[in-house]
Backbone of each chain as ProteinMPNN parsed JSONL, in Angstrom:
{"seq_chain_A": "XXXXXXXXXXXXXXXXXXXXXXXXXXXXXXXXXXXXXXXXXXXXXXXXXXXXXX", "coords_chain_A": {"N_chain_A": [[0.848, -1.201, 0.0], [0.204, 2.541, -0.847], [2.172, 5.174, 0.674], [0.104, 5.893, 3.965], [-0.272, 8.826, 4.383], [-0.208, 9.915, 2.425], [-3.039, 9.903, 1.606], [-6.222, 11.272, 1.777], [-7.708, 12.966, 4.102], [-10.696, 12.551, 5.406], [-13.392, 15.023, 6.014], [-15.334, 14.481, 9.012], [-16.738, 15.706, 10.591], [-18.049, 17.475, 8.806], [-19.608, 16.251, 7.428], [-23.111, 15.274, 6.215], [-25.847, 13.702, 7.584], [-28.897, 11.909, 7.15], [-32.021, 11.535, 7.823], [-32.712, 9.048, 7.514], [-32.521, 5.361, 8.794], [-31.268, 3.098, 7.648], [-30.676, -0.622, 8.087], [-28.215, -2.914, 8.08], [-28.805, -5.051, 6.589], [-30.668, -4.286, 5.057], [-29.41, -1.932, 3.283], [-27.634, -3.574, 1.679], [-29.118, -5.062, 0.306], [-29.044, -4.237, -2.844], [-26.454, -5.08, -3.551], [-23.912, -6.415, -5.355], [-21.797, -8.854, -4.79], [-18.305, -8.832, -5.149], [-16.592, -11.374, -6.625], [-14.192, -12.547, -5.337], [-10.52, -13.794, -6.378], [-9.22, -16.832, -5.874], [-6.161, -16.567, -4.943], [-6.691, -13.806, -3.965], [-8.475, -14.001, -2.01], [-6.567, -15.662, -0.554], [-4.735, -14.129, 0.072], [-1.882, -14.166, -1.39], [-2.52, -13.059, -3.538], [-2.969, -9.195, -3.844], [-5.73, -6.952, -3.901], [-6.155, -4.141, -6.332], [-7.615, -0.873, -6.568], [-8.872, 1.272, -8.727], [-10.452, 4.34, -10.323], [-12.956, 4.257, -12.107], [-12.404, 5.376, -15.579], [-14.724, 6.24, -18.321]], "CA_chain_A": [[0.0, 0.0, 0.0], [1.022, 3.974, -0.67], [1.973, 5.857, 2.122], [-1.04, 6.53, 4.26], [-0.125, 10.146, 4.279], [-0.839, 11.007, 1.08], [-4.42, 9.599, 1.433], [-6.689, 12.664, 2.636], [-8.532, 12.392, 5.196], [-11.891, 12.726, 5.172], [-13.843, 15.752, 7.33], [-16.131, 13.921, 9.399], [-17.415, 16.864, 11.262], [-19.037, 18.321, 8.079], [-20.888, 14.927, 6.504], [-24.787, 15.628, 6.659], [-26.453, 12.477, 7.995], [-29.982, 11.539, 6.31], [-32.508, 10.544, 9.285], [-33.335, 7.768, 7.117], [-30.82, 4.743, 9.053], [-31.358, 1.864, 7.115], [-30.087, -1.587, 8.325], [-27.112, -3.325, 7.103], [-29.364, -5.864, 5.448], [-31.741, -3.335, 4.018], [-28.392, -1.436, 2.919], [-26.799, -4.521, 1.274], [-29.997, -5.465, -0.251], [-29.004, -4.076, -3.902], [-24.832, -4.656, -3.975], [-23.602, -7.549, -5.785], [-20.154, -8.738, -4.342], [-17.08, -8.803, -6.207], [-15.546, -12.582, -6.487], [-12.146, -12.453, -5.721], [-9.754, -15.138, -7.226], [-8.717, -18.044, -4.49], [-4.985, -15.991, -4.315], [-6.754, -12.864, -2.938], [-9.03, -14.805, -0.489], [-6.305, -16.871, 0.6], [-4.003, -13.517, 0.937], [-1.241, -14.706, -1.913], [-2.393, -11.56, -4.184], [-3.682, -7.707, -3.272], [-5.858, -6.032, -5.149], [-6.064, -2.9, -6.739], [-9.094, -0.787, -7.104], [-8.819, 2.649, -9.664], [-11.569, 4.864, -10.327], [-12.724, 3.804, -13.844], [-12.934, 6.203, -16.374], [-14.744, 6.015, -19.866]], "C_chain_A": [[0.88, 1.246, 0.0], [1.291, 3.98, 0.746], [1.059, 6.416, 2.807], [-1.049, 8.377, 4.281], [-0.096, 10.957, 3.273], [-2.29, 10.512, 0.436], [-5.312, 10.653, 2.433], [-7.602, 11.935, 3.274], [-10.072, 13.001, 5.139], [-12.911, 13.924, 6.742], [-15.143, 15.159, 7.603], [-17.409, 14.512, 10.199], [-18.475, 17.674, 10.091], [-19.751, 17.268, 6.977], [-22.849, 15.399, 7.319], [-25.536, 14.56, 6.781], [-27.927, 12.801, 7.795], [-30.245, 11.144, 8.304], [-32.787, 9.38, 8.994], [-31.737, 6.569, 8.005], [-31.606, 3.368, 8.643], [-30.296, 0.743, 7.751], [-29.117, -2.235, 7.48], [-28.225, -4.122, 6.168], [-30.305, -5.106, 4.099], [-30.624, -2.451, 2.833], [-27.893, -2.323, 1.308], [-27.785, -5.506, 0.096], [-29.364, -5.308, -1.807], [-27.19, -4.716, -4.737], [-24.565, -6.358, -4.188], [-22.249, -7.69, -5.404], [-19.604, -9.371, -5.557], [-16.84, -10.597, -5.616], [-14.589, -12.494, -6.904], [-11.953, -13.665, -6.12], [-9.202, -15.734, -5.648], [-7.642, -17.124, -4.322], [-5.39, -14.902, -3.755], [-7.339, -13.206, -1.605], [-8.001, -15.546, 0.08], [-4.723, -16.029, 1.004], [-2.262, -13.72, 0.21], [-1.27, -13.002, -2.684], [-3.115, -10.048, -3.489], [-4.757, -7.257, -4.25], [-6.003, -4.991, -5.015], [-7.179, -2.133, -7.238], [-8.79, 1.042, -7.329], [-10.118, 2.925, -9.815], [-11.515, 4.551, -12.281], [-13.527, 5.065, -14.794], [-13.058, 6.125, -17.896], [-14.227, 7.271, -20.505]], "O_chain_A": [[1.971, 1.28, 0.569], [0.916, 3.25, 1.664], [0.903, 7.595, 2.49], [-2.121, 8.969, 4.156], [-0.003, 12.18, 3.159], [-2.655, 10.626, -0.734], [-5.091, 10.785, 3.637], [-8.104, 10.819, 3.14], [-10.245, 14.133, 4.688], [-13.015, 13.668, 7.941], [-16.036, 15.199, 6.756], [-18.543, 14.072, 10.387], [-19.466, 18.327, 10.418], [-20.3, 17.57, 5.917], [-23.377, 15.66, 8.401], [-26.107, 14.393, 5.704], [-28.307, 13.894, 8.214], [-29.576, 10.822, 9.286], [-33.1, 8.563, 9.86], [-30.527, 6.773, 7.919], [-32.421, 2.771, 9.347], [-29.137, 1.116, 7.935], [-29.175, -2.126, 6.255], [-28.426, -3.715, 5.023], [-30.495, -5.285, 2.896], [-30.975, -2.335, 1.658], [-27.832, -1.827, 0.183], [-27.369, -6.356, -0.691], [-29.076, -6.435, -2.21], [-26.863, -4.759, -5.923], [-24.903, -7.272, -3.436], [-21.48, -6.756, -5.629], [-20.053, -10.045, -6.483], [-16.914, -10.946, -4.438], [-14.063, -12.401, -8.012], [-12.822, -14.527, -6.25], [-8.898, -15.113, -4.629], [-7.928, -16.487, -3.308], [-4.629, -14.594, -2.838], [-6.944, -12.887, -0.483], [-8.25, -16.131, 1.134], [-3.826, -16.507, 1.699], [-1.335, -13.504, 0.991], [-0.467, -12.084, -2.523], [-3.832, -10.179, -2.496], [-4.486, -7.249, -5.451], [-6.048, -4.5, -3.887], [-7.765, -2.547, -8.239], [-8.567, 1.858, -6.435], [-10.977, 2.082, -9.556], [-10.68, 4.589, -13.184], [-14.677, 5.503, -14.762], [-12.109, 6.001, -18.67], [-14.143, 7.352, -21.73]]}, "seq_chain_B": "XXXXXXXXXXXXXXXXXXXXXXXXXXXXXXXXXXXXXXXXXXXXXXXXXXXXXXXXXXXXXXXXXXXXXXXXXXXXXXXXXXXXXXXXXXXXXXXXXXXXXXXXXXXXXXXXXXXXXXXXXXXXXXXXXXXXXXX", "coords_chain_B": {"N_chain_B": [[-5.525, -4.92, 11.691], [-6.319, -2.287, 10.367], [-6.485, 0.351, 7.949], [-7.149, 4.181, 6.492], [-8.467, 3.846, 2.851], [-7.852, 1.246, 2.567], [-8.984, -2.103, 1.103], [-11.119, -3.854, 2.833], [-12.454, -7.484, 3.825], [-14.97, -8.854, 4.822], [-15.793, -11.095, 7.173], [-17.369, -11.821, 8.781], [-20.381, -11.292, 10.061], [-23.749, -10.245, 11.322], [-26.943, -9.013, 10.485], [-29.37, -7.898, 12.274], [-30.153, -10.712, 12.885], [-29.511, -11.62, 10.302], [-27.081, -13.14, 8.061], [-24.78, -11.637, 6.553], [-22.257, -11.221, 5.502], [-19.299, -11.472, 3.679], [-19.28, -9.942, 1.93], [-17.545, -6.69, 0.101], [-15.935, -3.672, 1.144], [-14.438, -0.499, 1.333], [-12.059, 1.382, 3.311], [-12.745, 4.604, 5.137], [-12.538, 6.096, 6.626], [-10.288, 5.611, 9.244], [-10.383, 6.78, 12.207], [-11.399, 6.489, 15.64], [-14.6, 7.141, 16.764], [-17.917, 8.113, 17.981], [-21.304, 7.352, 17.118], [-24.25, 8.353, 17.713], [-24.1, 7.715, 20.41], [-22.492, 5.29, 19.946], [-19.716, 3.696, 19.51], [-17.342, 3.796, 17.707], [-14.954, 2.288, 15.035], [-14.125, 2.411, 12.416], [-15.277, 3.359, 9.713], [-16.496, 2.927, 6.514], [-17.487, 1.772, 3.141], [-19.752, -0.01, 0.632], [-18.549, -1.72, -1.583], [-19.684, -3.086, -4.845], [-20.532, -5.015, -7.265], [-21.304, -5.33, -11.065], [-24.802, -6.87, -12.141], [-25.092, -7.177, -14.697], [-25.342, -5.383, -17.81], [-27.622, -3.569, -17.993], [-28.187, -3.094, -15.42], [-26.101, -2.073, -14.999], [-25.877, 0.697, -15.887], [-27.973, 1.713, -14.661], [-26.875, 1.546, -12.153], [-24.955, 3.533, -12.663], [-26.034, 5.739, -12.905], [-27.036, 6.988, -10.966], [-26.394, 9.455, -8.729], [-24.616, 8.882, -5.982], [-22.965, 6.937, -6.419], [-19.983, 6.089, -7.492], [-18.094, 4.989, -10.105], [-15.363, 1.963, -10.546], [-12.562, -0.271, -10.863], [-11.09, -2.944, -10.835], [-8.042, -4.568, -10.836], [-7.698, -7.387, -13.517], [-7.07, -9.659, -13.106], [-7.451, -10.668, -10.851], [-9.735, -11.429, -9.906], [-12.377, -13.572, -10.374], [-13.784, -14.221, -13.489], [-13.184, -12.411, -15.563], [-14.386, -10.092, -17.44], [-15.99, -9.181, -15.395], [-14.898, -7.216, -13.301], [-15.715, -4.261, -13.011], [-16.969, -2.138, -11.201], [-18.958, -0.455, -8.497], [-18.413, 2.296, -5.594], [-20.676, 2.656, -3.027], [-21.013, 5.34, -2.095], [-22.765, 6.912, -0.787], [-23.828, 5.822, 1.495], [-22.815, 5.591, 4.619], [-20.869, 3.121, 6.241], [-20.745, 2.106, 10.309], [-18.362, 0.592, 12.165], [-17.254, -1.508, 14.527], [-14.198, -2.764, 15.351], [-13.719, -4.775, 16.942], [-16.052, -6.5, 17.24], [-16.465, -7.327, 14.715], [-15.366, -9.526, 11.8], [-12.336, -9.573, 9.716], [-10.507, -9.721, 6.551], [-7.996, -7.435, 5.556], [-7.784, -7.433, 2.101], [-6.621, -6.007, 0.153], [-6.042, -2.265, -1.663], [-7.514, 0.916, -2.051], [-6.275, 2.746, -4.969], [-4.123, 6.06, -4.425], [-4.58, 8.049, -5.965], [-7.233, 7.298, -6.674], [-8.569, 7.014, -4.336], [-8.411, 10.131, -3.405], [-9.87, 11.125, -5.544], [-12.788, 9.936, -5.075], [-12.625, 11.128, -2.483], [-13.087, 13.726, -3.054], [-15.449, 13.183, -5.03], [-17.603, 12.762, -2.487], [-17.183, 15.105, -1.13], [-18.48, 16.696, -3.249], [-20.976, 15.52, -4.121], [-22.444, 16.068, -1.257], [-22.201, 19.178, -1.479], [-23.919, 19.162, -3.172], [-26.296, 18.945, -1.976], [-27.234, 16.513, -1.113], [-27.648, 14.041, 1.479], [-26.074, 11.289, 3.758], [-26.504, 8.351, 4.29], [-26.291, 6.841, 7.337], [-25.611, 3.887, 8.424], [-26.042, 1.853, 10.956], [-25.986, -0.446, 12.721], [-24.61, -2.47, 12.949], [-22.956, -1.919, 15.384]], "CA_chain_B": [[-5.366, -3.352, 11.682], [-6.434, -1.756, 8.76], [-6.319, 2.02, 7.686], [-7.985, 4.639, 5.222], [-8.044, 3.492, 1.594], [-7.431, -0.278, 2.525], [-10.316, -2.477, 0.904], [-11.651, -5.027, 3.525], [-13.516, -8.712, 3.458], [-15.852, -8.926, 5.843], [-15.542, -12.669, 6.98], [-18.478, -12.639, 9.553], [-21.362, -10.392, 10.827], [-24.847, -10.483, 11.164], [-27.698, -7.83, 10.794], [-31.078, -8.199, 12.511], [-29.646, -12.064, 13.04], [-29.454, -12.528, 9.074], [-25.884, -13.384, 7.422], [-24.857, -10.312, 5.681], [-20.964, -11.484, 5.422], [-18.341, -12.122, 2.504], [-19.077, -8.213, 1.135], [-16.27, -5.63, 0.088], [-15.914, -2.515, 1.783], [-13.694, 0.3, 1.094], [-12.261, 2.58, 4.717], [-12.562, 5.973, 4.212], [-11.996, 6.707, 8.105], [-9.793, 4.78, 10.76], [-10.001, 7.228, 13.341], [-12.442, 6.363, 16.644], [-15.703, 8.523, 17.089], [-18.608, 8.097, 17.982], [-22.429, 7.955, 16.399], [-25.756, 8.194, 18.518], [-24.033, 7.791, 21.77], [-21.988, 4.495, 19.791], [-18.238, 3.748, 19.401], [-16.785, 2.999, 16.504], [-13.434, 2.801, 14.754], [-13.889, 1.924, 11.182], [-16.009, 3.656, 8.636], [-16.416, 2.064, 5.229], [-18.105, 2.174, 2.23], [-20.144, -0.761, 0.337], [-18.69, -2.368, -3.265], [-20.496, -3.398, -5.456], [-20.013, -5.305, -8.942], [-22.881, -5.704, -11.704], [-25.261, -8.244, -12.367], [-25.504, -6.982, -16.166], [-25.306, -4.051, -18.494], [-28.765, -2.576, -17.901], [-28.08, -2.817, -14.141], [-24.709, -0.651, -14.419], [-26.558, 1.721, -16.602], [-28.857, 1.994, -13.572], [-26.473, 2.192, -11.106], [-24.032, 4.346, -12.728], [-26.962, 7.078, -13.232], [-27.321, 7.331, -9.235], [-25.584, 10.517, -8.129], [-24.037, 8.576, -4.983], [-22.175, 5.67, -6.802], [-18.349, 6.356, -7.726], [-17.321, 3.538, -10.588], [-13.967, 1.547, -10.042], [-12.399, -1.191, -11.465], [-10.24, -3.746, -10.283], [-6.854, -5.359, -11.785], [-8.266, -7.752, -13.921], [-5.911, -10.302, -12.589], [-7.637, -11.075, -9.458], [-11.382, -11.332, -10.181], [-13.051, -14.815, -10.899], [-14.656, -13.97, -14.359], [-12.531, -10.828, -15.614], [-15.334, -9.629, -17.399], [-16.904, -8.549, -13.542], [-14.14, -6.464, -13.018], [-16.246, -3.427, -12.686], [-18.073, -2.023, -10.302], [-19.169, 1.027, -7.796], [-18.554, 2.297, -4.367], [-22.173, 3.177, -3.192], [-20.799, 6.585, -1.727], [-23.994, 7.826, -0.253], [-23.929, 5.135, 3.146], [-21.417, 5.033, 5.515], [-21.167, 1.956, 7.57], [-19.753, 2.267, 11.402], [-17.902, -0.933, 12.402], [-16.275, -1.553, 15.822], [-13.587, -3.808, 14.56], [-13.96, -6.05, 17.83], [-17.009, -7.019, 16.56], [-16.494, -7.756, 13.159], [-14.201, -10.372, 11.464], [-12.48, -9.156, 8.566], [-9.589, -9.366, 5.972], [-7.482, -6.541, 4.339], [-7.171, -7.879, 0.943], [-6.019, -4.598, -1.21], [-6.224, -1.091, -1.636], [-7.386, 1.748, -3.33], [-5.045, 3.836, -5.454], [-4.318, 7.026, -3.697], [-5.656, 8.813, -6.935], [-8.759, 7.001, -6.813], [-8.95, 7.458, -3.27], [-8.246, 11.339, -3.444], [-11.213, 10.861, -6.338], [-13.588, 9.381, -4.223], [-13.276, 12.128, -1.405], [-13.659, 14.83, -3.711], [-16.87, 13.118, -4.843], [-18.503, 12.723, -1.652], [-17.944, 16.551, -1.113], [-19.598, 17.19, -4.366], [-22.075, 14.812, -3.488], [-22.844, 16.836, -0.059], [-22.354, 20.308, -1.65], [-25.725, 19.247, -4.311], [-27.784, 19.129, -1.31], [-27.338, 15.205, -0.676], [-27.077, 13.629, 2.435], [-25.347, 10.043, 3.654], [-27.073, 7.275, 5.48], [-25.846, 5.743, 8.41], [-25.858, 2.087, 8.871], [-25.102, 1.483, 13.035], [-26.708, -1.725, 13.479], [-23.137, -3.662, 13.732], [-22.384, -1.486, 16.936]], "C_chain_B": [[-5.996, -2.983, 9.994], [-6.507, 0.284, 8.738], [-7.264, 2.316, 6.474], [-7.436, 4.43, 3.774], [-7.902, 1.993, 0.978], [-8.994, -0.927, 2.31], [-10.343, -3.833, 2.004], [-13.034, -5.976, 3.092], [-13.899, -8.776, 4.539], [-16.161, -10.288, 5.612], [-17.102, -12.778, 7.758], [-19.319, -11.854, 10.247], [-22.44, -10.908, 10.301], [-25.791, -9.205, 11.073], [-29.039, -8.591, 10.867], [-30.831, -9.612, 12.126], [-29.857, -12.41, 11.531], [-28.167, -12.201, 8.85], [-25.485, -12.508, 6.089], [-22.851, -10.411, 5.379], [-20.531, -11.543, 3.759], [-18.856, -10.348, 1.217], [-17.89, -7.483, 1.201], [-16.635, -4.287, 0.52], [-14.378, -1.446, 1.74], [-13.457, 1.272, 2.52], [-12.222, 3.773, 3.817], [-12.453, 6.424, 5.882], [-11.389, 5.562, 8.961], [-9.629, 5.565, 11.852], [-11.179, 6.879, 14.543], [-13.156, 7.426, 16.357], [-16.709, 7.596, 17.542], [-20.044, 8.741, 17.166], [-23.915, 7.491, 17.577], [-25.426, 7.482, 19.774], [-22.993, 5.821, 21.22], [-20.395, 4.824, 19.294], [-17.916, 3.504, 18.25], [-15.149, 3.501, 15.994], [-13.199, 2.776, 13.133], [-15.511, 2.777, 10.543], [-15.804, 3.564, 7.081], [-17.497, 2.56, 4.28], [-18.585, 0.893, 1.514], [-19.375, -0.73, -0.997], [-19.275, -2.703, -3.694], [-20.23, -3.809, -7.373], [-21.509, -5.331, -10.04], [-23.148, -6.971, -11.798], [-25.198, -8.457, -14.056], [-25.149, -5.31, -16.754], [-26.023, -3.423, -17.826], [-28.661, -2.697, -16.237], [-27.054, -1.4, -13.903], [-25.121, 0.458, -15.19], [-27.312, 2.467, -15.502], [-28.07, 2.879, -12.616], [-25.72, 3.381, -10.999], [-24.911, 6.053, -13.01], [-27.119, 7.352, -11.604], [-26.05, 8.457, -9.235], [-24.332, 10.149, -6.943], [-23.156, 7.585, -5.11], [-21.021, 6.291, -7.898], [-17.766, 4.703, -8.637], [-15.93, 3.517, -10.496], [-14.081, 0.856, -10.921], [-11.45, -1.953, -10.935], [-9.248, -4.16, -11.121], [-7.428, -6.612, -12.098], [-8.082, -9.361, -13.577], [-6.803, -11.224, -11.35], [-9.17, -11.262, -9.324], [-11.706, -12.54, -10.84], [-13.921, -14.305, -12.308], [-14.345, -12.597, -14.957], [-12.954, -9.823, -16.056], [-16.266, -8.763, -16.566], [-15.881, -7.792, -12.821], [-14.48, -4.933, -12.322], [-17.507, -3.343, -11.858], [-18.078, -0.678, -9.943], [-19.097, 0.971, -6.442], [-19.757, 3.244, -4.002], [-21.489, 4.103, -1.612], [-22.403, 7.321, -0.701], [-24.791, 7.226, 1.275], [-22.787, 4.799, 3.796], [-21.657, 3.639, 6.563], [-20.422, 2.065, 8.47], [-19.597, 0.85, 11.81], [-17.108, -0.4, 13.538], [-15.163, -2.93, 15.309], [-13.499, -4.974, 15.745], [-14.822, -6.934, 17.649], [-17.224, -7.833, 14.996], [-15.223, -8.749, 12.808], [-14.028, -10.139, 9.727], [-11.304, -9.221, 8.026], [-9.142, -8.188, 5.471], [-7.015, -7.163, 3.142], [-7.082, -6.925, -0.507], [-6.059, -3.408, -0.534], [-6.833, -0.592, -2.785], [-6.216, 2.272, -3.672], [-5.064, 5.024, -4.388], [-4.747, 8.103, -4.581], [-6.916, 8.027, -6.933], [-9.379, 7.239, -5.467], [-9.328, 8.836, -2.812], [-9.453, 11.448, -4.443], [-12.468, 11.0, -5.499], [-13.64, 10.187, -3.155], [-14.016, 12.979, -2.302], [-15.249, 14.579, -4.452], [-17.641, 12.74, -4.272], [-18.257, 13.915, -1.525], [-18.532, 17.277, -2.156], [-20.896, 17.143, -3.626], [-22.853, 15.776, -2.263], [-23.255, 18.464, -0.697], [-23.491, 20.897, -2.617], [-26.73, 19.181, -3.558], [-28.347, 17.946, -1.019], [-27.388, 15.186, 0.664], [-26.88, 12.092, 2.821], [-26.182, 9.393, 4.858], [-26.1, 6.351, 6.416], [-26.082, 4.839, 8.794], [-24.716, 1.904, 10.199], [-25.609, 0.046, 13.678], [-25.466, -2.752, 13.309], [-22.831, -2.851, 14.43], [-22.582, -1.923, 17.798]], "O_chain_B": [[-5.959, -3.502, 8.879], [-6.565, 1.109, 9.651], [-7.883, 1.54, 5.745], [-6.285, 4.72, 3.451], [-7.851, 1.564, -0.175], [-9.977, -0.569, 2.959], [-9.523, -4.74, 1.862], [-14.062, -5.682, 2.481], [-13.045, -8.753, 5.424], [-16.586, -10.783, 4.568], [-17.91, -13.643, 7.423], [-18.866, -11.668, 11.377], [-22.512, -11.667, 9.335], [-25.329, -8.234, 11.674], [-29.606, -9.398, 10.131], [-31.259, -9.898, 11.007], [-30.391, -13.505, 11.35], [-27.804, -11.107, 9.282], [-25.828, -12.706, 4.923], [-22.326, -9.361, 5.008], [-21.328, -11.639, 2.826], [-18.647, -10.056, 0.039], [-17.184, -7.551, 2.208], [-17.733, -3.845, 0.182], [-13.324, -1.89, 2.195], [-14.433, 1.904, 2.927], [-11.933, 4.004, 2.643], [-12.152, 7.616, 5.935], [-12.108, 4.628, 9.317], [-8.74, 5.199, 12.621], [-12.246, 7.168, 14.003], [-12.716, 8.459, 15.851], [-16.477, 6.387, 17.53], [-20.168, 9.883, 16.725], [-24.281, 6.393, 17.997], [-26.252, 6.713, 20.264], [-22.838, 5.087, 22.197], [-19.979, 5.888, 18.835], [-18.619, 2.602, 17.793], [-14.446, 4.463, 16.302], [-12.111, 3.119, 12.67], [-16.622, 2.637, 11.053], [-14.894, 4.193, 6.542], [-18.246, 3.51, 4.509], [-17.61, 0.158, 1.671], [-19.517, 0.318, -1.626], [-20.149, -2.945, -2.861], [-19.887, -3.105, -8.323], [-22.647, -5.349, -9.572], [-22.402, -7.941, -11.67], [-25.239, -9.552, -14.617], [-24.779, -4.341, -16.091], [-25.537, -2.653, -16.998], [-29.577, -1.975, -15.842], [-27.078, -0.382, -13.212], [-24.364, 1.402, -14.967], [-27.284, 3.696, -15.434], [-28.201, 4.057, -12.284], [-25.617, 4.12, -10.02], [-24.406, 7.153, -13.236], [-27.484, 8.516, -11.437], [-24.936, 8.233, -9.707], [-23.311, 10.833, -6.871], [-22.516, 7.231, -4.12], [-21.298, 6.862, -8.953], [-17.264, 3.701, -8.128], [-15.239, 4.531, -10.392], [-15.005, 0.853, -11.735], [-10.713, -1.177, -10.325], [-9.56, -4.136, -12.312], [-7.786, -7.22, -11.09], [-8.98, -10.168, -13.817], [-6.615, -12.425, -11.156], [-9.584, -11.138, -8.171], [-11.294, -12.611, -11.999], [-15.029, -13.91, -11.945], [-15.179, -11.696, -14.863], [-12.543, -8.723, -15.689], [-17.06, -7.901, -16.941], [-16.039, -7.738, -11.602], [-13.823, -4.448, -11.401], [-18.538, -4.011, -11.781], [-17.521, 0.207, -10.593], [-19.521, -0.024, -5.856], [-19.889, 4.362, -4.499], [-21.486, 3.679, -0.457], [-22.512, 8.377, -0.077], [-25.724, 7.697, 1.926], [-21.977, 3.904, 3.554], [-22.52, 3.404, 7.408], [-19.247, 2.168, 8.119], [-20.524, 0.04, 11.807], [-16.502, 0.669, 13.62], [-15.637, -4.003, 14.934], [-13.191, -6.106, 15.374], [-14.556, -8.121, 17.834], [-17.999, -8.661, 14.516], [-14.201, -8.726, 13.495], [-14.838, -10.319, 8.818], [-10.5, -8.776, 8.845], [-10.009, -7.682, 4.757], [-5.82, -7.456, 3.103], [-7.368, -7.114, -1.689], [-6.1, -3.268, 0.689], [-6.88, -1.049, -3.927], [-5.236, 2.318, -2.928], [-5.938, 5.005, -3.521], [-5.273, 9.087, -4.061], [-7.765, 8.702, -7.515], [-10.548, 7.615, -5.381], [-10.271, 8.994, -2.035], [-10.293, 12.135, -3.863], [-13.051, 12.066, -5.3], [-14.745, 10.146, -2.614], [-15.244, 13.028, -2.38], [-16.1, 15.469, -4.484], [-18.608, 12.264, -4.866], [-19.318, 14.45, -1.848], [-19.042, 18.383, -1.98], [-21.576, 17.93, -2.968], [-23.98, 16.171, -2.558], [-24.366, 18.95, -0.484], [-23.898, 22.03, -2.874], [-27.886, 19.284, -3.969], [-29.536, 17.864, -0.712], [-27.188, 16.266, 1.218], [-27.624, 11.405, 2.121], [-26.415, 9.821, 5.989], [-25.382, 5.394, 6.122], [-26.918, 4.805, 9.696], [-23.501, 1.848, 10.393], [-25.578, -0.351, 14.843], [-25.64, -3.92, 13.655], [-21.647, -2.803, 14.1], [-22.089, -1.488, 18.839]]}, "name": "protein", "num_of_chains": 2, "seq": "XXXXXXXXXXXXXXXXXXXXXXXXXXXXXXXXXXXXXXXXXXXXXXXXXXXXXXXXXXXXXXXXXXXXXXXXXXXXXXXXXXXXXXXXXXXXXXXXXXXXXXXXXXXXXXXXXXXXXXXXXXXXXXXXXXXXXXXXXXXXXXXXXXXXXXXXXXXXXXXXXXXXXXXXXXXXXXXXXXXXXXXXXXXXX"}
């Protein structure tokens, strides 16, 4: 991994929280998980995740 | 341990006693705080890959979803490479509670990305749901 210090930090003090608080399951309802390859589950490879741009 | 930017596997939790495990999650905070009088140390972000075209058409029209992509390398089906971080719910995790791998990162340009569009996101007059029911 980079150096954490050139990953910004996020201001937590000025996020605007929804009253809606949905449950993890209700949350998780729509998100299809990624299948990693056996070498990342078993901790052999890393991966790498870029912002994808068309 | 894990830190901001590092993508985690969530090996084992439950919500409202159903099996909500083996999801990717992106940190975007490792510092302690508290939410609604709860502790937490980890705030994350949901992944998410498609099921289909006309799904990522869908999703990628949502204001709150940030597409990614993964090294193609490491993905069962390399085709499913792409996906989105659904930007618009934070999840608070106590990491005592939770059982979880670090297996990657983001870039630190995609990471630096990804802030800058959650303060978009906020500055259109959005706001972010909090999921506290693993506290």
């Amino acid at each position: 991994m980079e150096n954490i210090k050139e990953y910004p930090r996020l201001d937590m003090s000025k996020m605007i929280f929804s009253d809606n608080h949905p449950t993890t399951q209700e949350a998780l309802k729509d998100v299809v998980p990624f299948e990693w390859s056996d070498d990342v589950l078993s901790g052999k490879k890393k991966i790498e995740i870029k912002e994808k741009k068309d | 341990m894990c830190r901001r930017g590092d993508i985690i596997l969530v090996e084992k939790y439950k919500s409202q006693g159903v099996d909500v495990s083996h999801h990717s999650f992106v940190v975007i905070d490792d510092k302690d705080g508290q939410i609604k009088g709860l502790n937490y140390d980890i705030v994350a972000l949901a992944m998410s890959s498609f099921k289909d075209e006309k799904q990522k058409e869908k999703k990628l029209s949502y204001p709150g979803n940030f597409p990614i992509t993964a090294n193609e390398e490491n993905v069962d089906g390399g085709n499913k490479r792409d996906g989105y971080i659904k930007a618009d719910q934070f999840y608070f995790f106590d990491k005592s509670k939770i059982e979880f791998d670090v297996i990657g990162a983001v870039t630190v340009e995609a990471f630096t990305a990804l802030i800058e569009f959650m303060n978009r996101y906020l500055a259109d007059g959005y706001k972010i749901e909090p999921i506290t029911d693993n506290l």
